[in-house]
N, C-alpha and C positions, 0 to 999 in steps of 0.2 A: 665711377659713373654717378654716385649717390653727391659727389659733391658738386660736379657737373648742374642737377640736376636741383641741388641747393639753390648755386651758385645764379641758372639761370632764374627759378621761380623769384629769386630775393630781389632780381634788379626787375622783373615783371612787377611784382608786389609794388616796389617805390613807385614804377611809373603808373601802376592802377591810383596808388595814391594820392602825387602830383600834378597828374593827368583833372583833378580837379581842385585838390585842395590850392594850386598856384592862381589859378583863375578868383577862387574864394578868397586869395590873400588879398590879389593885385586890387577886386573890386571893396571891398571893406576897408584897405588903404586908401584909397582915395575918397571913400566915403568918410571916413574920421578925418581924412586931412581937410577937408572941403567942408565938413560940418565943424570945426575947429571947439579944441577944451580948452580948460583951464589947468586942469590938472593929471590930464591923462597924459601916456606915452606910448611910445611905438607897438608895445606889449600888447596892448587893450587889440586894434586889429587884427594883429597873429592869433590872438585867444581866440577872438569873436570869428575868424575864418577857418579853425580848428573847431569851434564849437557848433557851426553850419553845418562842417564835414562832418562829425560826428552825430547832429542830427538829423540828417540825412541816411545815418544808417540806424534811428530809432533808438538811441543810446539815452537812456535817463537821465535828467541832471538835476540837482540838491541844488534848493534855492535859500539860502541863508543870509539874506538882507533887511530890511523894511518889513516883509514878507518873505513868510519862511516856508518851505513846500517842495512839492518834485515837482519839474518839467520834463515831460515824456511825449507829446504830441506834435506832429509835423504833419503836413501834407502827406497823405500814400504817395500821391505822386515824386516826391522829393528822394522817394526810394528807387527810383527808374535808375534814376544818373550812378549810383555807386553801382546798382545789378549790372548795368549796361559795362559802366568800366571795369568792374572785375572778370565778367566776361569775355572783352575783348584781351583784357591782361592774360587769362588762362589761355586764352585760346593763341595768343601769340607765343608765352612758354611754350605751349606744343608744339606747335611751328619753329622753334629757336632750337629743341631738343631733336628734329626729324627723326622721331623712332627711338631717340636713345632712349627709352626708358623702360622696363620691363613689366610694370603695371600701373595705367594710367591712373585708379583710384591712389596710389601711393604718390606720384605727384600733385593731385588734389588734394590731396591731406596736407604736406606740405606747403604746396601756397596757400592755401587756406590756413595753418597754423603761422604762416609766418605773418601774415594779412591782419590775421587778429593780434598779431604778438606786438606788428608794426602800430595798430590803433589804440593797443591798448596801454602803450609807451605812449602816445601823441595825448590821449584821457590824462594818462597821468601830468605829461608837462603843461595841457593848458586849465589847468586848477588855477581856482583863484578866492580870494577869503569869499566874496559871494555866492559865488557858479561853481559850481564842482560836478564833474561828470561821474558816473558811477561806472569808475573806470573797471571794477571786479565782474559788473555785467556784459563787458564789454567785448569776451569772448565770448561769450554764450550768443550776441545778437549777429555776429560778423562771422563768416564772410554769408551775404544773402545769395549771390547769383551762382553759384558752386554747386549743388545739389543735383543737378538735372545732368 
């Protein structure tokens, strides 16, 4: 039952996280493709729509370029979109499991560590010598809409 119960939070988690970060890819791709570099690559978009997604969930980032410093600041409002999709992801794992599970805070915990384990993997891969996410704060910030 416990892996059942893995099994469905893990594929809820991906689609909480898809659920926005494909739209952030698709739009920032064609922003670089249409704004055209000289020396950039496909990489720079993926980054920069992982670094959206991430700051949307208020994740810190280390700015080590020209100017050197944290960036921590986003709109509150930019915090709706991940509350609202983790929400509707938990709420459809409960729906996927009809009952099977024997204490609902225990699969809250669950998708909630796997949410964070998921963003905090995605922190780590879109690092870059400039941008770097403070991927170690990164469970402590996630998951926001889980709590209530």
């Amino acid at each position: 039952m416990l892996q059942r119960v893995l099994a469905v939070s893990f594929a809820q988690v991906l689609r909480s996280v898809f659920v926005i970060l494909l739209p952030l890819a698709f739009i920032s791709l064609i922003a670089w493709a249409t704004a055209g570099s000289a020396t950039g690559n496909t990489s720079d978009p993926m980054r920069a729509a992982l670094w959206l997604w991430l700051g949307g969930h208020h994740i810190p980032f280390n700015l080590s370029g020209t100017t050197s410093g944290y960036l921590s600041f986003l709109p509150i409002g930019a915090m709706l979109i991940p509350f609202f999709a983790l929400r509707v992801g938990f709420t459809k794992a409960l729906s996927k499991l009809h009952g099977d599970f024997h204490n609902i805070n225990s699969v809250r915990t669950i998708f909630a560590g796997q949410y964070a384990l998921v963003a905090t993997l995605l922190s780590l891969f879109s690092r870059s010598t400039n941008v770097s996410p403070q991927w170690y704060l990164t469970p402590q910030y996630l998951p926001l809409g889980l709590h209530t």
